[in-house]
Rosetta silent file (secondary structure, phi, psi, omega in degrees, C-alpha in Angstrom):
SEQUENCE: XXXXXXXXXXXXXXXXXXXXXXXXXXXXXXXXXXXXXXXXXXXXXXXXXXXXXXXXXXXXXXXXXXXXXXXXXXXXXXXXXXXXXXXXXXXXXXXXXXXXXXXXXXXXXXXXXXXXXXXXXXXXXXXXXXXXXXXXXXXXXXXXXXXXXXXXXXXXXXXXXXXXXXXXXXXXXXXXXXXXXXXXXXXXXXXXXXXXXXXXXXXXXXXXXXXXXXXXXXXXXXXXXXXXXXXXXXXXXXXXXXXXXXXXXXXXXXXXXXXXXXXXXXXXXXXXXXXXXXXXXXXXXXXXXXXX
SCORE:     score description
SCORE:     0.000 S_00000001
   1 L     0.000  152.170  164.460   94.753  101.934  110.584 S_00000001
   2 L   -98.598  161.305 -138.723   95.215   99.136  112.967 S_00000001
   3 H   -58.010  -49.432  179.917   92.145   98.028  114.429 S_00000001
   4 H   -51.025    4.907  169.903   93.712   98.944  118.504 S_00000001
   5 H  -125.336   16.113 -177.128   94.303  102.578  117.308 S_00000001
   6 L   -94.155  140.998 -162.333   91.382  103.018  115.766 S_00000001
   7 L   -84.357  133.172  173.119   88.895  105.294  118.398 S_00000001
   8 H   -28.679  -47.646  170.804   86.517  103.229  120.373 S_00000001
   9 H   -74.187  -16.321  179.082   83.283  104.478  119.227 S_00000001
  10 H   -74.274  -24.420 -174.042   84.184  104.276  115.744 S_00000001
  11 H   -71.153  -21.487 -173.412   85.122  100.802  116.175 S_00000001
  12 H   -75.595  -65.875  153.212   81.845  100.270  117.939 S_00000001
  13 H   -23.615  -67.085  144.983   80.254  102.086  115.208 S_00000001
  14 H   -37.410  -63.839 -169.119   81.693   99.443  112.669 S_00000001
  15 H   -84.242   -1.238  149.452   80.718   96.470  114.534 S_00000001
  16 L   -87.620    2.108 -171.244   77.104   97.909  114.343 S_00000001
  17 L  -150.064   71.256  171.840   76.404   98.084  111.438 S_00000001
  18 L   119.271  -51.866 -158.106   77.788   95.088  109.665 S_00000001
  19 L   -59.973 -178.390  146.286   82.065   95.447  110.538 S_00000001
  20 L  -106.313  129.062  153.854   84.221   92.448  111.887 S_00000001
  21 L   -19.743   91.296 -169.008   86.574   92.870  114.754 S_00000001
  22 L   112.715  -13.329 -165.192   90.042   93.596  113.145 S_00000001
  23 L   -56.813  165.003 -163.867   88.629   94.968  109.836 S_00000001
  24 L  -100.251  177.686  176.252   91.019   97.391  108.119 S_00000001
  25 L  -141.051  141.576  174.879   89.598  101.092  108.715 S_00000001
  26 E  -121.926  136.131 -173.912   90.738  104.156  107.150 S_00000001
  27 E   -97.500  126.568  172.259   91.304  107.543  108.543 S_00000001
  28 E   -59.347  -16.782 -167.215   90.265  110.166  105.530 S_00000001
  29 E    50.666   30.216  164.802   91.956  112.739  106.873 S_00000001
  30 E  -145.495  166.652 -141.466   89.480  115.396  106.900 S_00000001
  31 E  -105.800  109.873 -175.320   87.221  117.023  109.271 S_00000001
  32 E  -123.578  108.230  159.104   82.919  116.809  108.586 S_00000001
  33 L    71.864   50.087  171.428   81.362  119.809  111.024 S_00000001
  34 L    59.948   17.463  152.416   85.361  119.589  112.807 S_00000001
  35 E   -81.571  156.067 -170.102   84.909  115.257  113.645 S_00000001
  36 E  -109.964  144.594  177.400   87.799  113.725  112.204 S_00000001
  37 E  -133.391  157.891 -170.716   86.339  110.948  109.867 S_00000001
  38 E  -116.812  177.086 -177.945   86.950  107.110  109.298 S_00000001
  39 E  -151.166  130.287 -155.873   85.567  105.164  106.271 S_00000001
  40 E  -135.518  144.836 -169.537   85.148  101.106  107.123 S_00000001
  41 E  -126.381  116.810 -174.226   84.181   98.750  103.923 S_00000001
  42 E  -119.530  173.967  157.600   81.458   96.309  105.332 S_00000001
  43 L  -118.212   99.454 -154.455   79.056   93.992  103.350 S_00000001
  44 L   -85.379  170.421 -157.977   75.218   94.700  103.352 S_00000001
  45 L   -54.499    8.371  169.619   72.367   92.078  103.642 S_00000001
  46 L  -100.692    5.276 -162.165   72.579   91.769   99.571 S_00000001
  47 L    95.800  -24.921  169.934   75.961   90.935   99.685 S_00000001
  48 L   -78.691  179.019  173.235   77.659   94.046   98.468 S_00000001
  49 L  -107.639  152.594  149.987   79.842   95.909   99.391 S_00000001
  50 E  -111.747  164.925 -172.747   79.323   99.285  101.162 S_00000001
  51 E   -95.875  131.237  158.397   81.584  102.233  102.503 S_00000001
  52 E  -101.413  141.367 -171.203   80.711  103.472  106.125 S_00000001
  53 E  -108.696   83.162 -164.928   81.287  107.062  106.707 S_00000001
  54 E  -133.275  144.365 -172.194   81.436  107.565  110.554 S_00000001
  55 E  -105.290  179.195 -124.366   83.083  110.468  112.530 S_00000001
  56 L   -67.631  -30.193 -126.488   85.267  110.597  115.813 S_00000001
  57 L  -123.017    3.325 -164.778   82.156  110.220  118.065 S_00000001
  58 L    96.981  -21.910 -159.176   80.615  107.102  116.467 S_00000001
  59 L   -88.077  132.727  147.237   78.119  108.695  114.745 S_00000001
  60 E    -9.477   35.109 -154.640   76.863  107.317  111.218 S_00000001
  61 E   -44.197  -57.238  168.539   77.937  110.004  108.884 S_00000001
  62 E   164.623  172.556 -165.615   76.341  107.693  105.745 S_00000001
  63 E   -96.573  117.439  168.123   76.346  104.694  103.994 S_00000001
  64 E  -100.597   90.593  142.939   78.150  104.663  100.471 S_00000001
  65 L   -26.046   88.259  169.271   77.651  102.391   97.362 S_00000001
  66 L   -65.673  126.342 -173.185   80.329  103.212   95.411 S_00000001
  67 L  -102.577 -177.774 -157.180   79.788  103.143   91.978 S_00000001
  68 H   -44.818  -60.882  175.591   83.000  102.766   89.552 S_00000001
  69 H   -43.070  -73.697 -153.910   84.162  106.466   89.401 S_00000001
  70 H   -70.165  -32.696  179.104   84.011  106.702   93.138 S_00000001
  71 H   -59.116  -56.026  176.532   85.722  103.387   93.674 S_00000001
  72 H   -56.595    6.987 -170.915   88.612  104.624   91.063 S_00000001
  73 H  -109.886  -58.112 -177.029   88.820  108.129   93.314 S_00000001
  74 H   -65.327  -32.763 -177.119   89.381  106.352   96.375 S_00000001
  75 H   -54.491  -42.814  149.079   91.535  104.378   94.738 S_00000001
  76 H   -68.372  -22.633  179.146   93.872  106.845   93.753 S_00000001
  77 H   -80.616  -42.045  169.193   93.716  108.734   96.902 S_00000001
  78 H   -57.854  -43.416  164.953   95.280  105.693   98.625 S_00000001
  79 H   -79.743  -16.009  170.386   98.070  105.664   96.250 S_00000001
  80 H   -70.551  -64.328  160.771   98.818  108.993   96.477 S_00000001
  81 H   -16.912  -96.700 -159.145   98.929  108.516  100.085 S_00000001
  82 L   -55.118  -10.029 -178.832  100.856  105.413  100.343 S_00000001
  83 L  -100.831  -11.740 -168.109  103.461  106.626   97.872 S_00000001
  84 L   -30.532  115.057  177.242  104.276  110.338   99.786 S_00000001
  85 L    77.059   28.787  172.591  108.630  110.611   99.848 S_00000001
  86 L   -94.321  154.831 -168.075  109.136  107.045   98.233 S_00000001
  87 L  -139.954  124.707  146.612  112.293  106.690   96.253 S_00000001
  88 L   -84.704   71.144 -176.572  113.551  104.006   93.974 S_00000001
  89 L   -83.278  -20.203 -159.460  117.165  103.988   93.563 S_00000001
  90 L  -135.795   43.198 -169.886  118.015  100.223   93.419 S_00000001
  91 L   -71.577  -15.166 -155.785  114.226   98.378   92.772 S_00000001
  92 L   -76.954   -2.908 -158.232  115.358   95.448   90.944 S_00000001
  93 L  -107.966  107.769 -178.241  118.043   94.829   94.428 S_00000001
  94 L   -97.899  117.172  179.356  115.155   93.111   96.879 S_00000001
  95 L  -147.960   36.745  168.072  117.192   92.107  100.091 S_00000001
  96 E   -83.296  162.350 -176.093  114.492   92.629  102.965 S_00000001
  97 L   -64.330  -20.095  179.758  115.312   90.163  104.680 S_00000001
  98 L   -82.328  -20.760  168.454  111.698   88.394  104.651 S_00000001
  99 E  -165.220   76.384 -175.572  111.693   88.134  100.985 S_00000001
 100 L   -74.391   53.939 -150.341  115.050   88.528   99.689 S_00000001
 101 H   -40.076  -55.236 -145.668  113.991   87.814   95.770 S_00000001
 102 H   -54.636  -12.063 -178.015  116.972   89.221   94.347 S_00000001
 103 H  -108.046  -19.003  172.818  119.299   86.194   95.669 S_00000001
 104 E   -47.948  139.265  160.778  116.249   83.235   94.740 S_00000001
 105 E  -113.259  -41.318  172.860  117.174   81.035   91.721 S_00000001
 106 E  -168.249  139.298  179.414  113.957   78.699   92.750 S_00000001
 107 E   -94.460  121.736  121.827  111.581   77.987   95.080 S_00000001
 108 E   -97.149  162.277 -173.391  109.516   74.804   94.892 S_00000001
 109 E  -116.293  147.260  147.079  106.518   74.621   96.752 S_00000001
 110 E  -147.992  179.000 -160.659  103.993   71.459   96.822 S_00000001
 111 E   127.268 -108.284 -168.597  100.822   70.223   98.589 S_00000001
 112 L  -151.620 -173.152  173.503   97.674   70.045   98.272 S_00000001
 113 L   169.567  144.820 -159.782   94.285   72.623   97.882 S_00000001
 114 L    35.669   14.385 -176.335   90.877   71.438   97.487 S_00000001
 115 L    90.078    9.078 -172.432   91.776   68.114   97.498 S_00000001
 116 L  -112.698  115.796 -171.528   93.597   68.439   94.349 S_00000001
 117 L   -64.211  146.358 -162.850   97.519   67.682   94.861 S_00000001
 118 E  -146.429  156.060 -158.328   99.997   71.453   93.541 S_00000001
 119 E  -152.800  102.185 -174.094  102.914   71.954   92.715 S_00000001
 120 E  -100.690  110.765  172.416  104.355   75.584   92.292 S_00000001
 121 E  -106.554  103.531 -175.324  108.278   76.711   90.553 S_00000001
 122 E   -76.498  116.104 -168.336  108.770   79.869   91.853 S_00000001
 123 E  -159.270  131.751  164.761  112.043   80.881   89.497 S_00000001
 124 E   -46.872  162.951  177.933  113.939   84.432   89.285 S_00000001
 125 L  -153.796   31.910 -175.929  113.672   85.925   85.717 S_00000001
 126 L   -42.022  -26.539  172.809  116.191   88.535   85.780 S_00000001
 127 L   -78.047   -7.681  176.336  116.723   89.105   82.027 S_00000001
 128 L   -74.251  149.989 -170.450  112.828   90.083   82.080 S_00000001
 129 L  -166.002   90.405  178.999  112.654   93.906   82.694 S_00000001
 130 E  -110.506  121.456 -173.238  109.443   95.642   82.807 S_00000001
 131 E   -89.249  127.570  175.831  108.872   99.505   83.630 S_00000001
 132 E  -134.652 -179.269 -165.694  106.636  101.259   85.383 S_00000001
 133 E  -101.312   58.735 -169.569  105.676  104.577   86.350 S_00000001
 134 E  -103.352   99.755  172.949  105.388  104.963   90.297 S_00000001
 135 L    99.852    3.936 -158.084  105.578  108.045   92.405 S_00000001
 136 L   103.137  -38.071  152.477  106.836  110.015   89.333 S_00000001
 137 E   -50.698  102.697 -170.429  109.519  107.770   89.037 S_00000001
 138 E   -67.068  161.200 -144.333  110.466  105.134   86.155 S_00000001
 139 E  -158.674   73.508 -147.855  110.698  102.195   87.984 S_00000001
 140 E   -83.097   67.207 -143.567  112.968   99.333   86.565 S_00000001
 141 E   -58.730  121.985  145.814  110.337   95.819   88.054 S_00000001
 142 E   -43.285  112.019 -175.654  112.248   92.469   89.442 S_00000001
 143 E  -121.704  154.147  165.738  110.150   89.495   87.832 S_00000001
 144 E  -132.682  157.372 -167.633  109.750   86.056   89.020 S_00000001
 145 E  -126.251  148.131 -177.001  107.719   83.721   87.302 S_00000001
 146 E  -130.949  150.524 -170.934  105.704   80.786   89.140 S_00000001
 147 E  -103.502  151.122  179.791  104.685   77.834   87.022 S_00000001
 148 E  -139.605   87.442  174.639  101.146   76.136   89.117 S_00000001
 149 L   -82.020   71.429  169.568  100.761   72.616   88.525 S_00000001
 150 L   -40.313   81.023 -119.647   97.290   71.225   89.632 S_00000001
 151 L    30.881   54.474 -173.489   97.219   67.420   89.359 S_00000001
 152 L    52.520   25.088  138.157  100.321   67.267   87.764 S_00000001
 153 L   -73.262  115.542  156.685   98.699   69.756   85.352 S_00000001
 154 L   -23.878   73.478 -151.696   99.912   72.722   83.945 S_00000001
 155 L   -89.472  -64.215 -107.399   97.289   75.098   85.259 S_00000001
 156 L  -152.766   52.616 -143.365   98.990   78.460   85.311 S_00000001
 157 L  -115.816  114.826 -156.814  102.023   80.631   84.488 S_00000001
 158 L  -108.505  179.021  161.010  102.005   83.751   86.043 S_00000001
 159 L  -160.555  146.565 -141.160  105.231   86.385   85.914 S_00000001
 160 E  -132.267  143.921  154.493  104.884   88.447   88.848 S_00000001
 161 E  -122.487  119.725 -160.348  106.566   92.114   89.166 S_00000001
 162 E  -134.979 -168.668 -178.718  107.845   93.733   92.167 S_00000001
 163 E  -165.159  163.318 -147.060  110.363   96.132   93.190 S_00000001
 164 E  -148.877  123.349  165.278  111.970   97.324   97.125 S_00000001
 165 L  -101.831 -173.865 -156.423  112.295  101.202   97.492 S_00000001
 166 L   -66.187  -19.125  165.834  115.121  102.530   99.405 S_00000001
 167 L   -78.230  -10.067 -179.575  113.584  102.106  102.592 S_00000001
 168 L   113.355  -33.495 -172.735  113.017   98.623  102.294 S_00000001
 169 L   -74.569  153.154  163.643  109.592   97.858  101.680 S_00000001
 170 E  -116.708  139.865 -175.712  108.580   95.815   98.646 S_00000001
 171 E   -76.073  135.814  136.487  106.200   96.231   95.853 S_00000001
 172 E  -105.154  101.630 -166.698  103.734   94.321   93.869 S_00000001
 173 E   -77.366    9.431  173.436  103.508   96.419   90.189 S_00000001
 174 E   126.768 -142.749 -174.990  101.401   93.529   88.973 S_00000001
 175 E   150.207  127.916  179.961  101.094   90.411   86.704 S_00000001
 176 L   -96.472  109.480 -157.489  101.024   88.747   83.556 S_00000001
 177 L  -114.327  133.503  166.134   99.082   85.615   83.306 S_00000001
 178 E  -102.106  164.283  -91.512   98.529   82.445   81.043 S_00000001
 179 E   141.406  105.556  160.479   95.621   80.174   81.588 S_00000001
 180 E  -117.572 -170.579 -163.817   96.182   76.915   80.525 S_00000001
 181 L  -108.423 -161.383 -168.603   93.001   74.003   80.072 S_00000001
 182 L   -77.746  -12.365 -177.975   92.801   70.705   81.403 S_00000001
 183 L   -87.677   -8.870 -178.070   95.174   69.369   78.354 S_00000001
 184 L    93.213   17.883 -155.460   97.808   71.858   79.601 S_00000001
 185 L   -96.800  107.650 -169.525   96.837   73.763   76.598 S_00000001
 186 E   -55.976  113.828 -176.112   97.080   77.663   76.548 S_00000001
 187 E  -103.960  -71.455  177.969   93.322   79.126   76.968 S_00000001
 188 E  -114.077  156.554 -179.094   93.570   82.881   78.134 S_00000001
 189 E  -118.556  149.746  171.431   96.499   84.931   78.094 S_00000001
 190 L    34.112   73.304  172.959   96.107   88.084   80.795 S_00000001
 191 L   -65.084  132.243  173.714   92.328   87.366   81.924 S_00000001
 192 L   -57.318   -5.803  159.191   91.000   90.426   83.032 S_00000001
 193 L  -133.039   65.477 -179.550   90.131   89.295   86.677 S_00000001
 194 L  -157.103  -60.704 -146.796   93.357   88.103   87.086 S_00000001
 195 L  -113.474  169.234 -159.028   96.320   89.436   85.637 S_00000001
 196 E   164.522  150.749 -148.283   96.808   93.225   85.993 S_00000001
 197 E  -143.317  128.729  137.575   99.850   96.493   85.554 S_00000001
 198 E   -69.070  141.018 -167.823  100.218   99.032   87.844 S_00000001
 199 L   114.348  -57.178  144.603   99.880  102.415   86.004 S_00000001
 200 L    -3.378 -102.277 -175.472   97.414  100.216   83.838 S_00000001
 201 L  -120.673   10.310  147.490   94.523   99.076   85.720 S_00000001
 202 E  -169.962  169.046 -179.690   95.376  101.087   89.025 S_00000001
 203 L  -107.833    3.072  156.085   97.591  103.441   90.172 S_00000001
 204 L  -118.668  149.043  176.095   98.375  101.948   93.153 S_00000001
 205 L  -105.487  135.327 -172.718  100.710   99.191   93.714 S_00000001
 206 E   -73.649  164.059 -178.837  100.263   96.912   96.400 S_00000001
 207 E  -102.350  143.524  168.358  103.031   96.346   99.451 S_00000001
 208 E  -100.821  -69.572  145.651  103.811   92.589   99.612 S_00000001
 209 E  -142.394  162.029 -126.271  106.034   93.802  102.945 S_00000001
 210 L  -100.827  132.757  158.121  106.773   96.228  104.942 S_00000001
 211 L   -28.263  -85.004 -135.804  110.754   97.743  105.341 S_00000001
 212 L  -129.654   84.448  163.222  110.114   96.742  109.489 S_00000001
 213 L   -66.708  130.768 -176.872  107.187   94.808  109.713 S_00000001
 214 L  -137.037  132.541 -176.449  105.067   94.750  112.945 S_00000001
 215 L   -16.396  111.666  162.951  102.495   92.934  114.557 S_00000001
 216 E   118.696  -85.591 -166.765   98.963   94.364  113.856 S_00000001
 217 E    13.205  115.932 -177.468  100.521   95.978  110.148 S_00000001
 218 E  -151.846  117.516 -175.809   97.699   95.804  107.732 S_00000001
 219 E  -128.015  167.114  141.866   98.638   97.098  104.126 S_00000001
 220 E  -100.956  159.006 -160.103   97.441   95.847  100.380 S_00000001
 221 E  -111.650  -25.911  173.029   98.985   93.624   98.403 S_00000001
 222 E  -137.364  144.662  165.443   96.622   94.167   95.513 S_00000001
 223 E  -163.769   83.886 -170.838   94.364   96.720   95.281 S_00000001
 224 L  -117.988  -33.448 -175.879   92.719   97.249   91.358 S_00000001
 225 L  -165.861  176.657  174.741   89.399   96.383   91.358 S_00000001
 226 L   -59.545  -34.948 -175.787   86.195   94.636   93.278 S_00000001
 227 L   -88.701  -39.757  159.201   87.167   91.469   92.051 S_00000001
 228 L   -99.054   85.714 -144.288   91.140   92.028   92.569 S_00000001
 229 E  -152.077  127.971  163.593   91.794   93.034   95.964 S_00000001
 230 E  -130.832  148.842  168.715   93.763   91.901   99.107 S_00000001
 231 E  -125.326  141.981 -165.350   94.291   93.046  102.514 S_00000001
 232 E  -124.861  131.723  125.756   97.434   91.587  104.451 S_00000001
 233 E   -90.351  134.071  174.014   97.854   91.547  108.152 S_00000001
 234 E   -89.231  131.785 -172.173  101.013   90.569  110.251 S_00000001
 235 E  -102.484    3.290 -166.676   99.906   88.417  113.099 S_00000001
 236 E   169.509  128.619  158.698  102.906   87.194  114.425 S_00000001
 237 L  -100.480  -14.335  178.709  106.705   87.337  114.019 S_00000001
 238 L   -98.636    6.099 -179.507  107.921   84.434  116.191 S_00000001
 239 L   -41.142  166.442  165.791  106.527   81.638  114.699 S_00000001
 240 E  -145.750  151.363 -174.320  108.336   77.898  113.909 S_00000001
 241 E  -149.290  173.853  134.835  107.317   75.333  111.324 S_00000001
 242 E   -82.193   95.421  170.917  108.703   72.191  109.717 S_00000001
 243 E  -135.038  160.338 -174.965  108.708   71.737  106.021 S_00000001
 244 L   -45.103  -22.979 -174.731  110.879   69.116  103.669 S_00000001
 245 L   -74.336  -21.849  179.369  113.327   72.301  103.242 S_00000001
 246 E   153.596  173.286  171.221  114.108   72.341  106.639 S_00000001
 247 E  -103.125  134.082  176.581  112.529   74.228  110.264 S_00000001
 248 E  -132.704  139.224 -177.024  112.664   77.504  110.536 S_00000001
 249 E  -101.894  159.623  168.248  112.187   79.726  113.674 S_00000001
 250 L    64.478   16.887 -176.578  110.793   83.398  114.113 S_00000001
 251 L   -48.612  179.755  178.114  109.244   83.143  110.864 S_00000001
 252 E  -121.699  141.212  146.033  106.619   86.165  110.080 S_00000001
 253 E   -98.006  163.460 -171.010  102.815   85.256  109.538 S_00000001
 254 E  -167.812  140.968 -168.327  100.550   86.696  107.699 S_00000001
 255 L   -79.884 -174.620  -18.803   96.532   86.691  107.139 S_00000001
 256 L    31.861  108.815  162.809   95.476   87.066  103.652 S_00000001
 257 E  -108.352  139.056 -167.359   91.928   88.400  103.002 S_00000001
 258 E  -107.652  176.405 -162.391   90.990   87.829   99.506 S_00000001
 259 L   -76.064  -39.263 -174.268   88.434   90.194   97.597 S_00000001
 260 L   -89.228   22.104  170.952   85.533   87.689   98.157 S_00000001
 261 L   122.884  -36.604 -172.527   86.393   87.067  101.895 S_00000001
 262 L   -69.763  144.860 -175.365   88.511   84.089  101.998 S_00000001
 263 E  -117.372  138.076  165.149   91.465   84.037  104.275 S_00000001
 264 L  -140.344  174.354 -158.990   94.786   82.318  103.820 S_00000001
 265 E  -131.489  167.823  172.625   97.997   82.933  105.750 S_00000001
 266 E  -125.283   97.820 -172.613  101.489   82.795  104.573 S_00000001
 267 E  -105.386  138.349  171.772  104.971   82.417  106.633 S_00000001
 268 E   -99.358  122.455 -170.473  107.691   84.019  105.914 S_00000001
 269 E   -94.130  153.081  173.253  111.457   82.649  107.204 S_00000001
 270 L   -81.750  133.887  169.394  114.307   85.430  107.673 S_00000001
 271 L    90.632    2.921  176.682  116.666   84.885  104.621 S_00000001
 272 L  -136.193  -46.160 -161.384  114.549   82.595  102.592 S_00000001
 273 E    94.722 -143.712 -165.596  110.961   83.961  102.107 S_00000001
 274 E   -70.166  109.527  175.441  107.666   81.839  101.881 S_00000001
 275 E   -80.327  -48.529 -169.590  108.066   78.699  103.702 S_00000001
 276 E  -117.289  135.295  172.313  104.427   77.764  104.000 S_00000001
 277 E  -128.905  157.634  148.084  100.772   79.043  102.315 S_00000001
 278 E  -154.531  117.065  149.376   97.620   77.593  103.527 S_00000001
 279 L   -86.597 -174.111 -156.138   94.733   78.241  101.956 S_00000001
 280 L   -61.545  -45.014  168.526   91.581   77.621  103.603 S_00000001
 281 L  -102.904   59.362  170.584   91.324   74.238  102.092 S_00000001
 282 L  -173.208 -169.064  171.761   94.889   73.004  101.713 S_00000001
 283 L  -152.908  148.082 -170.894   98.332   73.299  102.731 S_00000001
 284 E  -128.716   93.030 -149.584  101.365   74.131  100.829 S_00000001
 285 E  -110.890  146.723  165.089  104.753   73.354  101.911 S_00000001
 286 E   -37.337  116.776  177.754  108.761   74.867  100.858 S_00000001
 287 E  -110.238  -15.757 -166.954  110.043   71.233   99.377 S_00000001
 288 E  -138.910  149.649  147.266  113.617   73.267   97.746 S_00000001
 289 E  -124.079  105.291 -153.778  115.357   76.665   98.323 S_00000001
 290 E  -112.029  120.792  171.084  117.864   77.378   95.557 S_00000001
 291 E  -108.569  160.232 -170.634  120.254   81.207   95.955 S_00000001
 292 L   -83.218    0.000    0.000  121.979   82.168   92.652 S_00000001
């Protein structure tokens, strides 16, 4: 839910015991002695994570450790949720307008992170074709592949799969990862708290964005395990920036909370896609935009 429609004592309720202001919250959609109940994922004084269970009125229902099984139950209950009526007639044809894959030939990106100068080639892969299983549906995945060069090192070669259902919004169904070393040298292929298949190693596939995206929106973009997890909020649709590709107005922003905490933002341009990333210690700017 977003956090302004979420009811005042629960939010109060959250920010006792733990929450943040803005945190995502979820309504369960059932009833504990006829309270309607929310469930808010805080971190307790060890560091972990816990589930709060609190009903309509504020009140503390209990605190849950989840242990794997219960994490993989909620987990699925969110994708069944999040997929209810979706249809996939066209995924491989991505044209929201905010990230319009299906016309990208390449993206570069460069700039800096941790002090280390990057270099990213975001490039379409259309002859790649990978299937998945979503809603009941086969599900025929767009891939783009991004190459991540870290001091003019190979670090990284990711191939990313998403898909747009008829409504607009777009999917991320996962990713297939290489690991290279400091020689540029292939070390792991699909590390396990990294690369990841929907159907695979969750059953839900994260939203990247929304058909009609609107201020306050808060979906996932990954959401497989404790270690691979995101939560996305839009924060803003009117933005303007400057990068070597050019200025762009009305852009969309967007927070990025990463499974250990860290936040980075993103902008999106209408008709081009990612202009900008910054993560917390760097900035990354659009230097080319290439359409087939």
């Amino acid at each position: 839910m977003r956090w302004a429609e979420v009811p005042e004592a629960v939010r109060t309720a959250v920010l006792a015991n733990g929450g943040t202001a803005g945190q995502a919250v979820d309504d369960e959609g059932k009833k504990i002695n006829g309270k309607a109940i929310y469930e808010a994922s805080v971190k307790d004084k060890d560091g972990n994570t816990a589930d709060l269970v609190i009903n309509e009125d504020g009140k503390l229902v209990k605190t849950k450790h989840d242990d794997a099984a219960d994490a993989a139950a909620e987990r699925a209950d969110r994708a069944k949720k999040l997929l209810v009526g979706v249809k996939f007639s066209h995924p491989r044809d991505i044209t929201n307008p905010y990230l319009p894959l299906a016309a990208l030939k390449q993206d570069i990106i460069e700039g800096s992170e941790d002090g280390k100068k990057t270099r990213v080639e975001r490039t379409l892969k259309p002859e790649i074709h990978k299937t998945f299983k979503v809603a009941g549906q086969k599900v025929d995945s767009l891939c783009m592949e991004d190459r991540i060069f870290v001091g003019g090192v190979l670090e990284e070669v990711a191939l990313d799969y998403f898909a747009q259902d008829d409504a607009g919004t777009i999917y991320y169904l996962g990713e297939d990862v290489d690991e290279f070393d400091e020689h540029g040298k292939l070390a792991k292929h699909n590390p396990p708290d990294d690369a990841w298949l929907t159907g695979k190693d969750t059953p839900a596939p994260g939203v990247i964005m929304p058909a009609h995206p609107k201020v306050g929106d808060k979906f996932r973009s990954e959401d497989v395990s404790a270690t691979i997890a995101e939560t996305d909020e839009v924060v803003s649709l009117d933005e303007s920036t400057t990068v070597p590709a050019g200025k762009f107005e009305h852009y969309l922003k967007m927070k990025e909370t990463l499974a250990d905490g860290a936040v980075e933002y993103k902008l999106y341009a209408p008709g081009v896609g990612v202009v900008r990333e910054t993560p917390a210690t760097g900035d990354e700017l659009l230097v080319s935009h290439t359409i087939k």
